[in-house]
N, C-alpha and C positions, 0 to 999 in steps of 0.2 A: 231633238235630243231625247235619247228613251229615259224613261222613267227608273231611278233608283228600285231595284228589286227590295222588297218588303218582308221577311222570312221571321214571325213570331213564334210559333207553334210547326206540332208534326203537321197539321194539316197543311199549311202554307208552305210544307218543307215537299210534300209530294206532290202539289202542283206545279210547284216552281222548279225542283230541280227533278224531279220521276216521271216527270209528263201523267201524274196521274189524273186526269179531265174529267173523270165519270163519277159525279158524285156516289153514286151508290158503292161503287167497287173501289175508290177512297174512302169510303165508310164502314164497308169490312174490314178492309185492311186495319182502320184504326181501333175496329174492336177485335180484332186476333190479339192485339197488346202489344201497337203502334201506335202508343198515346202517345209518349213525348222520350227525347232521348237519354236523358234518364232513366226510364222503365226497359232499354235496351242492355243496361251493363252486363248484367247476369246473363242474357242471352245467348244461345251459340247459332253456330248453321245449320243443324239438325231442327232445330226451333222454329226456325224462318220457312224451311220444305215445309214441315207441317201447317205452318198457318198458310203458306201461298194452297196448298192441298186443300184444307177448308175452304177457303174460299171459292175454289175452284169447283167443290161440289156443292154450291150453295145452288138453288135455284134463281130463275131469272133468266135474262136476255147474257146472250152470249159478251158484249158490251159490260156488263157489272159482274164478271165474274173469271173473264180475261185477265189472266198474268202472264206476259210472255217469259220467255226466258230470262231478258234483258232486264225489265224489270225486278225480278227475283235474285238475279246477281246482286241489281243496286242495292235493293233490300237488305242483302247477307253481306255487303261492304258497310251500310249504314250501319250496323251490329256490331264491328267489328272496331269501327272510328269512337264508337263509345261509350266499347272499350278502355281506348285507346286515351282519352277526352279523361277520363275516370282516372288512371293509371298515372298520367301526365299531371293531375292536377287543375284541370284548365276548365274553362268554363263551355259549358255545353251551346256553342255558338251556331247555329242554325246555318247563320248565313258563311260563316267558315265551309260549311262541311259538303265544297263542290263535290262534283261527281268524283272528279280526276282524283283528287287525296282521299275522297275515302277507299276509293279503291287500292292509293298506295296505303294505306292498312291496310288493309286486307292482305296485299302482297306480304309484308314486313309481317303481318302475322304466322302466316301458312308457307310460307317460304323456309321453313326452318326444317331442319331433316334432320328426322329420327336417328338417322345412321352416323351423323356427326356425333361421333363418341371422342369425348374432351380426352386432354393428356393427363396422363396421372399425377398426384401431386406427391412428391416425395413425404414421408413421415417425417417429422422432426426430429433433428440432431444438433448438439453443439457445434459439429463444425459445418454445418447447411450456409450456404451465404444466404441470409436475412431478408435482403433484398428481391434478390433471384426468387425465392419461397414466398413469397406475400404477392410478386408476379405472376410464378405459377397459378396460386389460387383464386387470383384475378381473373387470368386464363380460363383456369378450368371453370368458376363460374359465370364467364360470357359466354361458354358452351352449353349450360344445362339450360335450360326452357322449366321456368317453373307453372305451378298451376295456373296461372292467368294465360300461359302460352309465349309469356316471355323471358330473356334471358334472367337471370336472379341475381348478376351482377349491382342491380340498383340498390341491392341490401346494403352494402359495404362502402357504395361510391356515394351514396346521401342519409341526411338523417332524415328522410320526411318530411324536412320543415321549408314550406315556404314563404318568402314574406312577401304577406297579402298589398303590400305597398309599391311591391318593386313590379314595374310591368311584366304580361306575358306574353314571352317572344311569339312572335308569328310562325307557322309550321305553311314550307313552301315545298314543290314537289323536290327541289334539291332538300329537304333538310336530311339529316343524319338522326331519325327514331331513337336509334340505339346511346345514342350521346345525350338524347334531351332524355331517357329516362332516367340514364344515372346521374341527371342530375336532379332531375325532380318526382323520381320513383316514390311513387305512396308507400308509406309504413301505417298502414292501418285496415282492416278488412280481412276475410276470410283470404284472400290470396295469399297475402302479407303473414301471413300466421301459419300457411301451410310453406312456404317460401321459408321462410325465417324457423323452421321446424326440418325441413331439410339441409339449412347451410347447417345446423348443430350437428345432424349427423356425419356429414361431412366434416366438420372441424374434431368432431371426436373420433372417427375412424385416424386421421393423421394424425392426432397427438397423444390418445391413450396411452399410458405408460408411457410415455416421456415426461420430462421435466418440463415442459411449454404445459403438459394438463392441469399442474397444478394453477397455473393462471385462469382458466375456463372452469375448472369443475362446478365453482359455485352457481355457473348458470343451467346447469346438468337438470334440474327439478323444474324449470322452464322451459326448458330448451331453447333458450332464445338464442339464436345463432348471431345475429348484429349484436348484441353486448358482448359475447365472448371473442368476437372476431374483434372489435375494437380495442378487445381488453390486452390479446395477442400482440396487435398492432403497436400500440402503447408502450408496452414489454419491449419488444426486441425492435420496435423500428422506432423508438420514438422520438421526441427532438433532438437530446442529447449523444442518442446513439445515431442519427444520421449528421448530426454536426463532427463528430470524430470520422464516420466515413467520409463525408464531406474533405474533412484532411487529407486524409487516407489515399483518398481518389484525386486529389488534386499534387500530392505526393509521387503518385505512380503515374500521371499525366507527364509530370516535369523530370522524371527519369527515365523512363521507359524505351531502351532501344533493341530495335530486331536488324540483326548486320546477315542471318540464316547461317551464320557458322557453326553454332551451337549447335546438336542432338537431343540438347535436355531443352532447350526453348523453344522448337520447331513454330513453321507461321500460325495450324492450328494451335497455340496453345498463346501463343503471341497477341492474336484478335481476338480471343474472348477477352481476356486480361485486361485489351485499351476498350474493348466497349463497354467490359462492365464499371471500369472504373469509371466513364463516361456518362455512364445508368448511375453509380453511386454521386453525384455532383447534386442530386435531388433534382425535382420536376421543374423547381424554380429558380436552377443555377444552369440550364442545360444551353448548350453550346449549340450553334445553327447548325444546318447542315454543313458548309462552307467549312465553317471554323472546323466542325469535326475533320472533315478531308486534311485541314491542314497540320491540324491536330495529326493525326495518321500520317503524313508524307513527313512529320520532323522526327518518329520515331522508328520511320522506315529506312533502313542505310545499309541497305544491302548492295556490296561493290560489284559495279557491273550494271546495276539498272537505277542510276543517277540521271538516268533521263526521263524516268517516270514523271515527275512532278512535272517538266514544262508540259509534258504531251494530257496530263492531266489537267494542268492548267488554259490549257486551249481548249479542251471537252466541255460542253456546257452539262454533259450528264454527268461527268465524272470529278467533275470540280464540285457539283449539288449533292451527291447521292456516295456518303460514305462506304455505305454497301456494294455499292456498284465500284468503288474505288476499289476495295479489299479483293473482290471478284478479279479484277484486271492485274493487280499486283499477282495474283497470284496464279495466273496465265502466263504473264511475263518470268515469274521464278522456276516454269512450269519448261520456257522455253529456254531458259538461260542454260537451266541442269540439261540440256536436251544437248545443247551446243559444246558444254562444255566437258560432259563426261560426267557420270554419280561421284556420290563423295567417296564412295570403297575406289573406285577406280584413282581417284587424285590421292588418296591415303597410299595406295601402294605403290605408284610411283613416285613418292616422296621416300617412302623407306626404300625403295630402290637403290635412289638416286644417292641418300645417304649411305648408302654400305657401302656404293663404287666408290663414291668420294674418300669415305673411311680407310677401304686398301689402297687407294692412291696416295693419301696420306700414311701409309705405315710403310710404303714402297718410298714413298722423300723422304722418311725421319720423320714427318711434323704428327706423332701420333701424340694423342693430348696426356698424359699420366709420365711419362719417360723422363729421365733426370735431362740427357743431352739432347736427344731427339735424331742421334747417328747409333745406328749398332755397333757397338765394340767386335771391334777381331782380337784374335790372338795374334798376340806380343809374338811370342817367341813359336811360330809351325812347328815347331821339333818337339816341343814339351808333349807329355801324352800323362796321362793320372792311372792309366790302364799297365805301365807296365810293372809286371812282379819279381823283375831280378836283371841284372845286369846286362844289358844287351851292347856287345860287340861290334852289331852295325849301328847301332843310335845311342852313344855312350853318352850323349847328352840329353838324354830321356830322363825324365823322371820321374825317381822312385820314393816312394813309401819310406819313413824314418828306419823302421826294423828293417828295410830291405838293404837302405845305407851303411847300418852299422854293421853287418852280417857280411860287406862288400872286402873285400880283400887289397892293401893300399894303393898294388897295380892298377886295378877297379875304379878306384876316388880318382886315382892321379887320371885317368882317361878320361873320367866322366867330368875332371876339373877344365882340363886342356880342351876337350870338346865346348865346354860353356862357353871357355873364355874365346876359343876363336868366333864362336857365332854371335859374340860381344852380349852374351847372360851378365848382366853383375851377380857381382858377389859383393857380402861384407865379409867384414875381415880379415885374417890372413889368408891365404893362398892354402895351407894346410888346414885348416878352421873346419872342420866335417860341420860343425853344427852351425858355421854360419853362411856355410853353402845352403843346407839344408833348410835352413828360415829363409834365404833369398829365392830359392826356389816354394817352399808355402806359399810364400807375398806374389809372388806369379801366380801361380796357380788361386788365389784369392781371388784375385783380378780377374781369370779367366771365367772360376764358376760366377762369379757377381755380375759379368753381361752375359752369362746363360741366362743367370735367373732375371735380370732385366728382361731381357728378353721370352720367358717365356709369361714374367707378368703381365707386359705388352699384348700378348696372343690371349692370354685370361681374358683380358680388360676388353680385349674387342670384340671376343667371344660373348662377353656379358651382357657388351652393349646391343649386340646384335638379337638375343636372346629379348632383351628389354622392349624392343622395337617390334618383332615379333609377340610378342603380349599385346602393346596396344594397339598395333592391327585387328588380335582377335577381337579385343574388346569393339571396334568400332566396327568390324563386319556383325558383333554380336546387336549393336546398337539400330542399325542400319534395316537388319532382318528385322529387328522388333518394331520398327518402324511403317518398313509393307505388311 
């Protein structure tokens, strides 16, 4: 059985894990300023060329002055882990620090590119969602790389402190760097001061001249950027005001439905709404993957694609991965419009369909406004309102009051005889001019009164049809502003 490796000091640290054998040329190297890993933190790569260089032009056997490449890599990863060791908080462990992880520092260091330009953070506004904003700038600072070379996200996601009681986790080639620093990110050190000097500027570009500045300003003479950013936090996100979102979002979970009828709800406007509500639930009320999918298919009820949920429910991607859910519903709604025509094309055969129906109904009577729902005809064919004096061939026409009395009695007597054989009533006597004359008015009443029925009937459909043609424009208007 071999013998437990032994790793005290730098010296034992480049025998055992750098192959370095040649006392002399491990004796350089530890006077370049390879005493111990501690005296590496400040260190860069440029530091490391130059002392492998010295050494390299020292005099002596080829043997004590040999550094191959290999070696000088492992060198500039050792630099790099402690770093890394310093950052973390963690104890400068010799025999931790195989080849293979320091090298993944080394990676996780220099792996980060310049050209990764973060997304911009909105300025503050009363109506900004709270949440969304303090995301953002979560965001954009896991993007920036401060002076240590790492993200500055660990300003905000720790205070510094840790307790010297509670174990330190193990660092494996699976671990996640970026999650153990925010959680055990140093606040103290020249890095931390140049870090914490650029979130200020950052927090003061977004909030100057808003009403969020007067919460930070007082740190403005420090610049301390983690107390004003806490102070923010505090402000608009803090217990009280995520326990009413809390509500809020669990409020809009339990009503929230998409049927895609609507133009004012469309799906994108529909899925930010249930995820963000889903986001405001807080970090420590959040729903699994699963529940959210299901969450999402109870407030999905779009007719027609009622078969999502089992086909989803047999997916094992699509039952796990809310994201992946929302993607496929939205292929499906994608293929449905496809099959069944746009909504401008089903809108205008709807008002079509009603205006036929509408004349077929005014052709049967059954138009909707009309007293009887039958057109009136004329009582009596013979009556006419158009004639102006006594007519010979149609003495039972009908005349004008002044044209009556102006008529001569041979006149009356024909135009009496004519009513009565075509069975006109009359009131009163048989000689009565004026009560011939009112029995014909009372006809002729009747006659114009299913005119004018009748032409309010032709008003009324004319109006409606005019009405129907507006909402059409409106929803071709709606439709355009939609592509």
């Amino acid at each position: 059985m071999a013998a437990a490796i032994v790793i005290n000091d730098m010296e034992d640290y480049l025998i055992e894990r750098l192959d370095v054998l040649n006392n002399t040329l491990r004796n350089r190297i530890l006077d370049e300023g390879f005493e111990d890993m501690e005296s590496l933190v400040q260190k860069d790569e440029d530091w490391v060329k130059d002392a492998c260089t010295s050494v390299r032009k020292s005099g002596g056997a080829d043997a004590t002055r040999r550094i191959t490449a290999n070696l000088r890599q492992n060198m500039i990863a050792l630099v790099y882990w402690a770093r890394l060791m310093y950052l973390l908080q963690r104890p400068y462990d010799y025999l931790e620090a195989t080849v293979p992880l320091i090298h993944k520092a080394y990676e996780w260091f220099t792996s980060r590119k310049a050209d990764d330009e973060p997304a911009a953070v909105q300025t503050y506004s009363e109506t900004v969602n709270k949440r969304d904003w303090f995301q953002s700038m979560e965001n954009y600072l896991a993007c920036t790389t401060g002076s240590a070379g790492v993200p500055i996200l660990y300003l905000v996601t720790t205070d510094g402190v840790i307790d010297p009681a509670a174990p330190v986790p193990p660092i494996t080639e699976d671990t996640d760097l970026d999650v153990m620093l925010s959680q055990r990110g140093i606040h103290e050190g020249k890095w931390f001061k140049q870090d914490n000097s650029t979130l200020w500027t950052f927090l003061h570009k977004i909030c100057f001249g808003t009403k969020a500045y007067q919460t930070i300003e007082q740190f403005q003479r420090a610049k301390n950027g983690t107390s004003a950013y806490r102070a923010l936090k505090n402000m608009y996100l803090g217990a009280d005001v995520q326990k009413l979102m809390r509500v809020e979002a669990d409020r809009i979970l339990k009503t929230i439905r998409f049927d895609g009828r609507s133009s004012r709800f469309p799906y994108h406007v529909f899925t930010p709404q249930l995820t963000g509500a889903i986001r405001d639930l807080g970090p420590d009320d959040q729903p699994s993957e699963p529940r959210k999918v299901e969450i999402f298919l109870n407030a999905f009820q779009v007719p027609g694609l009622h078969h999502v949920r089992s086909t989803i429910s047999r997916d094992p991607i699509l039952r796990n991965s809310l994201e992946a859910t929302m993607e496929f519903c939205a292929e499906q709604m994608a293929q449905l419009k496809t099959m069944h025509g746009s909504p401008f094309q089903r809108a205008l055969a709807a008002v079509e369909h009603d205006e036929t129906t509408d004349d077929e109904a005014g052709h049967d009577g059954n138009r909707k406004g009309t007293k009887t729902g039958k057109r009136k005809s004329r009582k009596y064919p013979n009556s006419s309102k158009h004639a102006t004096a006594f007519d010979e061939n149609d003495p039972s026409a009908y005349v004008p009051k002044e044209v009556w009395q102006n008529m001569t009695a041979e006149e009356k007597e024909a135009a009496r005889a004519s009513r009565e054989e075509l069975g006109i009533p009359t009131s009163g006597s048989r000689g009565s001019a004026n009560g011939d004359q009112s029995e014909e008015e009372s006809t002729q009443d009747e006659t114009d009164s299913a005119q004018e029925e009748e032409s309010d009937s032709e008003q009324e459909a004319l109006a409606k049809k005019k009405r129907k043609l507006a909402w059409l424009e409106r929803e071709i208007a709606k439709l355009r502003a939609e592509l």
